[in-house]
C-alpha positions, 0 to 999 in steps of 0.5 A, a space after each residue: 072334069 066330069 065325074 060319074 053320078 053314082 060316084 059323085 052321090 054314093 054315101 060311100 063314094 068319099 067325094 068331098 067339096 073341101 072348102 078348108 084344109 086342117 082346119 085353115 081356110 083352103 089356100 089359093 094353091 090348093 083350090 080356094 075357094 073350093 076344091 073338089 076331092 074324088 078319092 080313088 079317081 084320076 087327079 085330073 077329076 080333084 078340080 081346084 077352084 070350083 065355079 060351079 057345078 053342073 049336071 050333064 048327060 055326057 063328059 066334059 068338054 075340053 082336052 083333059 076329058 076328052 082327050 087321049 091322055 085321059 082315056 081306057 085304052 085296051 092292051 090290044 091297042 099299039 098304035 093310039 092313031 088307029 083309034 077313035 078318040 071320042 069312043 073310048 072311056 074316059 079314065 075314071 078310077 085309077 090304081 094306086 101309083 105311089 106308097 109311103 
């Protein structure tokens, strides 16, 4: 997954490499031995058991960065068919979609 620089090293950008959660070590189901946390962004973005990190000029490979499901597409659009695919953003920050 990929995320944006400006947001991965803004001091207010919240962006979290969790290695524990409530003060336990992280569990397996939850990423360990580490799990990236980018509040505000698309869960697709929150990558469980991180390997590595790496810096790059363009989005991520692979079908959750790059594919339809994960990008912007304008109001103006009705049929996905009739786009390009690799043109439009990817999905970055998102709107709340649950309250308690």
């Amino acid at each position: 997954a990929s995320i944006g620089i400006e947001k991965a090293l803004n001091p207010y950008g919240d962006c979290l490499i969790a290695y524990e959660m409530n003060g336990e070590t992280l569990p397996r189901d939850h990423g360990f031995p580490l799990r990236v946390v980018v509040p505000g962004y698309a869960a697709v973005r929150n990558v469980k058991w991180l390997s590595k990190i790496e810096l790059a000029t363009t989005e991520a490979e692979g079908p959750w960065q790059r594919g339809l499901n994960y990008k912007t597409l304008p109001p103006s659009i009705t049929d996905a068919g009739t786009i390009q695919v690799e043109r439009a953003p990817g999905m970055t920050e998102v709107s709340i979609f649950s309250g308690i």
